[in-house]
C-alpha positions as CSV (number, residue, x, y, z in Angstrom):
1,X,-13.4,7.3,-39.3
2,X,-11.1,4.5,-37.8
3,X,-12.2,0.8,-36.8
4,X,-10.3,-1.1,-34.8
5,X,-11.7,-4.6,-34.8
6,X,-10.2,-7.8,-32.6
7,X,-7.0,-6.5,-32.7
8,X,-4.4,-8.9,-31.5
9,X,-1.1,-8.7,-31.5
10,X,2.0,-11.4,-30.8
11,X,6.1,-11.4,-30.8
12,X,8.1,-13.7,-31.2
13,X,11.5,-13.8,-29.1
14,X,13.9,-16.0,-27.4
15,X,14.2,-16.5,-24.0
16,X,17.5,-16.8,-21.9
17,X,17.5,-20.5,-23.3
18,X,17.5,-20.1,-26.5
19,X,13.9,-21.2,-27.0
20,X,11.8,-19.4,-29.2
21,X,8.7,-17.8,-27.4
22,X,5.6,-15.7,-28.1
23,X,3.9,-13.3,-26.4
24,X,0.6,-11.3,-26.9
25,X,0.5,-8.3,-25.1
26,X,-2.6,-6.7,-27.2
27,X,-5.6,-9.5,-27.3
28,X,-9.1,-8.6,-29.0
29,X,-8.8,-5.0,-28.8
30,X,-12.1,-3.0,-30.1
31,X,-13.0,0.4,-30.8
32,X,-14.6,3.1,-32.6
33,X,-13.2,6.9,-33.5
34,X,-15.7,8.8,-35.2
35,X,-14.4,12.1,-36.9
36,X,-14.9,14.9,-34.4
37,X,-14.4,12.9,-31.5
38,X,-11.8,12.0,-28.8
39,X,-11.9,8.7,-27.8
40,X,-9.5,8.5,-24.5
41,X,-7.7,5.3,-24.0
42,X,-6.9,4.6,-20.2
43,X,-5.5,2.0,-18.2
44,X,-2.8,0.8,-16.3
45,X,1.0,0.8,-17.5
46,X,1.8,-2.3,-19.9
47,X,-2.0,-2.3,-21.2
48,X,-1.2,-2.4,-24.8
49,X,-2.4,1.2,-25.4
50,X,1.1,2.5,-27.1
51,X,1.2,-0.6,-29.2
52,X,-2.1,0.2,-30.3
53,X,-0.6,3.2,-31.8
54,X,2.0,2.0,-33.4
55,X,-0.4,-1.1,-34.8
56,X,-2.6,1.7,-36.4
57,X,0.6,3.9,-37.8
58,X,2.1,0.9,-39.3
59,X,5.5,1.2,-36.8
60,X,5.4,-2.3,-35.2
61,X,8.7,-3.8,-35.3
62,X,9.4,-6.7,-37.5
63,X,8.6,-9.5,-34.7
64,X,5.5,-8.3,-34.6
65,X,2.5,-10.4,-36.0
66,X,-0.7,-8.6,-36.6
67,X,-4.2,-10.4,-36.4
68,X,-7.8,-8.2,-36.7
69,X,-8.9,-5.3,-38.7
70,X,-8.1,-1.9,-39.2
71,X,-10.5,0.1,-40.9
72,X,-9.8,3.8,-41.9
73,X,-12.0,5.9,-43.6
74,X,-13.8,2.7,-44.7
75,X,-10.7,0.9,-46.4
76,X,-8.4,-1.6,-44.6
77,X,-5.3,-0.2,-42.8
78,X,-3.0,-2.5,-43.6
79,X,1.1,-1.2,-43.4
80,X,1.6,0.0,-46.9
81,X,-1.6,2.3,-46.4
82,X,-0.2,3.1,-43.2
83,X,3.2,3.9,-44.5
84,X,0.9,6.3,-47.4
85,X,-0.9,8.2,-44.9
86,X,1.3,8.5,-41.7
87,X,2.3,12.1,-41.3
88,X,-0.6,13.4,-43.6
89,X,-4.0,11.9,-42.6
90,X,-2.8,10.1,-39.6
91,X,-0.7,11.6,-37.1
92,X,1.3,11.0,-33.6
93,X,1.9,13.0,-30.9
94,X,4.6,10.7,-29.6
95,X,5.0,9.6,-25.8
96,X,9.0,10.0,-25.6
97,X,10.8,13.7,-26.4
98,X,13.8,11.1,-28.3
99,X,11.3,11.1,-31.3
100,X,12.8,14.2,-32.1
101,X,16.0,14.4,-34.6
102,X,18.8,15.4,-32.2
103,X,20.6,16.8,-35.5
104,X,18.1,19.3,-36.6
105,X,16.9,22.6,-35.5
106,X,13.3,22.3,-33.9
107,X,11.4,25.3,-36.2
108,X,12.9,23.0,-39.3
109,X,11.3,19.4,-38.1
110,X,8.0,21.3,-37.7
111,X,8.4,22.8,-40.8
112,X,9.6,19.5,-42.5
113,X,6.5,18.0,-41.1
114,X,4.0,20.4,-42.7
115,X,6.1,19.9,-46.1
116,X,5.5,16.2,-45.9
117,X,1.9,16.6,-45.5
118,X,1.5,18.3,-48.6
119,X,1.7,21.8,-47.8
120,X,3.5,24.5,-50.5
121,X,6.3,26.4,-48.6
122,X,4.6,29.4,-47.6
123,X,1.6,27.6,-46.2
124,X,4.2,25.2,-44.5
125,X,5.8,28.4,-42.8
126,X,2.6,30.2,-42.0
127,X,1.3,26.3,-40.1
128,X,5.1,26.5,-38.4
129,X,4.4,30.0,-36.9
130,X,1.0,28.9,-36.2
131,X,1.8,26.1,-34.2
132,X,4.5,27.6,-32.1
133,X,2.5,30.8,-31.5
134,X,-0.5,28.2,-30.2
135,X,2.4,26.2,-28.2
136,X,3.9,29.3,-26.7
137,X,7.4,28.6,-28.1
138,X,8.9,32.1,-28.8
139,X,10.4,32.5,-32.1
140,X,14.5,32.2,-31.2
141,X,13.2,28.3,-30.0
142,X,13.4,27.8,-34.0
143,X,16.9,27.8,-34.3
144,X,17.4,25.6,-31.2
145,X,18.1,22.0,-31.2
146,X,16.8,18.8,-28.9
147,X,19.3,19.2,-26.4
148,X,18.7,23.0,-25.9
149,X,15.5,23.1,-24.6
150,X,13.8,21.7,-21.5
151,X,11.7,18.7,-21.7
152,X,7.7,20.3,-21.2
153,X,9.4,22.7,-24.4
154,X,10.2,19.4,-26.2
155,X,6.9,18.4,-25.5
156,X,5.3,21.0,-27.2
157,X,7.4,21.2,-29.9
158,X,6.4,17.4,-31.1
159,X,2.5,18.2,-30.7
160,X,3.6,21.4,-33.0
161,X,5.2,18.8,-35.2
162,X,2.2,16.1,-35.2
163,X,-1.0,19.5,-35.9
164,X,1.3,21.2,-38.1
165,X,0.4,18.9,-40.9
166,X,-3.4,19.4,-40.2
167,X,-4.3,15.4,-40.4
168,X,-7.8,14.6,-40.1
169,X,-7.0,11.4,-37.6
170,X,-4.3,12.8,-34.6
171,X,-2.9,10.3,-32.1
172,X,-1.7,11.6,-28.8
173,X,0.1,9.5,-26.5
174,X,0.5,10.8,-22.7
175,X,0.4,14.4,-24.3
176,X,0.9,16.2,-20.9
177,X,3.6,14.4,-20.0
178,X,6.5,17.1,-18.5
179,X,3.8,20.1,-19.1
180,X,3.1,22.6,-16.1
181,X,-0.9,22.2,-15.5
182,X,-1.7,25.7,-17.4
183,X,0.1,24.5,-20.5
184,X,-1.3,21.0,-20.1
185,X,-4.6,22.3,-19.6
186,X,-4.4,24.5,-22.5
187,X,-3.2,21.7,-24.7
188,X,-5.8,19.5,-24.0
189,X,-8.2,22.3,-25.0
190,X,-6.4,22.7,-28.2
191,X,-7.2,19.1,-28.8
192,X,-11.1,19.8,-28.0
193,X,-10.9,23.0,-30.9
194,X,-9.2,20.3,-33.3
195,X,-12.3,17.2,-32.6
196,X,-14.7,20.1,-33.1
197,X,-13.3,21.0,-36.5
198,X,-14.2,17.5,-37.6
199,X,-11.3,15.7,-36.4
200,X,-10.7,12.2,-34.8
201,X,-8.5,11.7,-31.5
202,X,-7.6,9.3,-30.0
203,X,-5.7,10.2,-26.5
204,X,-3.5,7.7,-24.5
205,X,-3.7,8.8,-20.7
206,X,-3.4,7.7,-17.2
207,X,-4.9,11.2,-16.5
208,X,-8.4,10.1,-16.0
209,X,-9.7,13.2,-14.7
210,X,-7.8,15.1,-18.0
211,X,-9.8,12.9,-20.3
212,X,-12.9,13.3,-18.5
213,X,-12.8,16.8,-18.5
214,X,-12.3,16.8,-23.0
215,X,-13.3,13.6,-24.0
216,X,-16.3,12.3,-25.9
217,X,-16.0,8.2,-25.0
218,X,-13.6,6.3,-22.4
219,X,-12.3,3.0,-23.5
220,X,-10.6,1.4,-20.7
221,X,-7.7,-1.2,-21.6
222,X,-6.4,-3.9,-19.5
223,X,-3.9,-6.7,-20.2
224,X,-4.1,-5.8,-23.5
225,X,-8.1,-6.1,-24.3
226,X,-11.2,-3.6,-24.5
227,X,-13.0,-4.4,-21.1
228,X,-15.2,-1.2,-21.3
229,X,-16.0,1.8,-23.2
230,X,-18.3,4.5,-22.1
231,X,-19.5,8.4,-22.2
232,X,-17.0,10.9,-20.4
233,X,-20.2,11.6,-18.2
234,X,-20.5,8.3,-17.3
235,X,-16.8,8.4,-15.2
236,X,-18.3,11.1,-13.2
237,X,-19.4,8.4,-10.4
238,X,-19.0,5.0,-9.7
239,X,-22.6,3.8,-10.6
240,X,-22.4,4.7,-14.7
241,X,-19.5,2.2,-14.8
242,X,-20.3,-1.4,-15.4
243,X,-17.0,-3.4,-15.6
244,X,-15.1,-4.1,-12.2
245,X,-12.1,-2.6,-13.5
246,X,-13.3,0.5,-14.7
247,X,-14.9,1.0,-10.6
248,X,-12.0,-0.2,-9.4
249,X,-10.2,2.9,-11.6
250,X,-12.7,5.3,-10.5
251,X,-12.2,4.7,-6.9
252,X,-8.0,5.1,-7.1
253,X,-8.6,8.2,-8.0
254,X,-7.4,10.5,-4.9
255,X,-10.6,12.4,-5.0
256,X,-12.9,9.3,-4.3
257,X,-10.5,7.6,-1.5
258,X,-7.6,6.5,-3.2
259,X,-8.4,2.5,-2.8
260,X,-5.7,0.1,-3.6
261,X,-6.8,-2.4,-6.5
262,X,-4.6,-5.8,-4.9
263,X,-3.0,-8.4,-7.2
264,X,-1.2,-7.2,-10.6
265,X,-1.9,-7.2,-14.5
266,X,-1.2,-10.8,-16.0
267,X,1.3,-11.6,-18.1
268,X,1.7,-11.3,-21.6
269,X,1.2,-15.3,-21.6
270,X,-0.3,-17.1,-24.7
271,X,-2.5,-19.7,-22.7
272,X,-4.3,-17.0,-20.7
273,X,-7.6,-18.2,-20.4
274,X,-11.2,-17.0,-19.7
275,X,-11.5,-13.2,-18.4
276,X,-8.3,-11.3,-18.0
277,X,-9.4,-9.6,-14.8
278,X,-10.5,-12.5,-13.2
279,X,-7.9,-13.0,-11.0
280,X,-8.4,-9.5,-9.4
281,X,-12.6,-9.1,-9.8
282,X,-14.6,-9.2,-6.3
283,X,-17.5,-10.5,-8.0
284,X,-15.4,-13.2,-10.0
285,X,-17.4,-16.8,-10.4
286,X,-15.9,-20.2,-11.5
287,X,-16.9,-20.0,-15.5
288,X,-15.0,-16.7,-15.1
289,X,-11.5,-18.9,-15.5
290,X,-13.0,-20.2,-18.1
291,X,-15.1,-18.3,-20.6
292,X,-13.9,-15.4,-22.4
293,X,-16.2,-12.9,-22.9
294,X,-17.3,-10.0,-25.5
295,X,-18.0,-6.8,-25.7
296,X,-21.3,-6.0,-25.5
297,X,-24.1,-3.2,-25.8
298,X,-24.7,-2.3,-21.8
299,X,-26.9,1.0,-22.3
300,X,-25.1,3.9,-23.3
301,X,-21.8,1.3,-22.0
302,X,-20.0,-1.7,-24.1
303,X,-18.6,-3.6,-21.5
304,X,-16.9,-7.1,-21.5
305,X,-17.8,-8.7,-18.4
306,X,-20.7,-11.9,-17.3
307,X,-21.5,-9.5,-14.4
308,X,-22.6,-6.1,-16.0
């Protein structure tokens, strides 16, 4: 269903001097979503895994410069196909509650959204009710605007908005966010009924155990680059992970002792050289500084590491 091929992306700002700078937070980024699938994305804050969303819904600000392939449905996703198919085949569950229009009643954006998809009226209304009944938002939060109800309610209201439409590829970014765990919980399973109706899903977490729990495939992102993807099954224990990182995840979680990774992400800098996690890796070695690697075929794993 979607391809995501070397995906790089660079801006271009100026710094407090006046010089013009780039930067590339999002460096050969790969990854497959197949339709009935949820693919979880997972790493650390500042990975690149929200600009990969926007990169894929055409919303990348006009600084932005766009290098790799986007494949949907077997035809390049380029902005104007983006721009076509955003809100009807492709949609987003959005990380931040100000997505919604603080100037129009909640019930009517849902509604609005299921319009846009192509939806008569009636259909439109009965996908409405359907979502807030699903959501539990009782029927006077129609009438309500932003402002009026709690965050975890605006929460649910924009996944209403984003399955109203019924798109075959649905993007969720930190969907849980604000929820209580039973509403979370059920959420996420609402997301597991969707991939088994032949959808795709992609879902941006830091909830490893959450993604574990629904997910089909794990690709973990750092500094901006694909450094593993594997089975759900395989983040069970340490010993079906094969990149450093991806361990090094696994053990922070409380659960399996809550070890401290030490050092910090690199920066968004253009001469970064050789592996990304280098600076950080136990087992790193001196081509490590050097030589990038790629992703490759590690059993049932893709990893991007010399060491796997």
């Amino acid at each position: 269903m979607l391809s995501v091929r070397n995906l790089s992306i660079e801006f271009s700002r100026y710094d407090g001097n006046w010089r013009k700078k780039t930067i590339r937070p999002v460096r050969d980024l790969s990854l497959d979503i197949e339709a009935g699938e949820i693919v979880a994305v997972v790493g650390s804050s500042g990975s690149g895994k929200s600009l990969l969303a926007h990169a894929i819904l055409g919303l990348l600000p006009p600084n932005a410069r766009r290098q790799g392939e986007l494949i949907f449905n077997g035809d390049i996703l380029d902005n104007r196909r983006s721009r076509k198919l955003r809100g009807k085949s492709i949609a987003l569950i959005p990380q931040s509650v100000a997505y919604l229009n603080p100037l129009s009643r909640v019930g009517s954006q849902v509604y609005r959204a299921s319009r846009l998809s192509g939806k008569c009226c009636c259909t439109a209304s009965k996908s409405r009710d359907e979502a807030f009944s699903r959501y539990q938002l009782k029927e006077m939060v129609k009438t309500m605007f932003p402002f009026q109800v709690s965050g975890g309610m605006a929460r649910r209201v924009l996944t209403a908005t984003a399955t109203a439409g019924d798109a075959s590829l649905l993007i969720a970014d930190e969907p849980t966010t604000g929820l209580d765990p039973m509403v979370a919980k059920q959420s996420l399973r609402h997301l597991r009924e969707l991939a088994d109706t032949g959808k795709g899903i992609m879902l941006i977490t830091h909830d490893i155990d959450a993604a574990v729990d629904i997910a089909d495939k794990v690709a973990v992102i750092y500094a901006g680059t694909t450094v593993e993807i594997a089975p759900s099954k395989s983040f069970r224990n340490a010993d079906g992970l094969k990149h450093p990182y991806s361990q090094a995840l696994w053990n922070a979680l409380p659960q399996n002792g809550f070890y401290f990774l030490e050092g910090n992400q690199p920066l968004n800098d253009m001469s970064l050289e050789g592996c990304v996690f280098c600076e950080r890796c136990p087992k790193r070695a001196d081509n490590c500084q050097t030589q990038s690697q790629h992703l490759r075929k590690t059993g049932d794993n893709q990893v991007r590491c010399c060491h796997a």
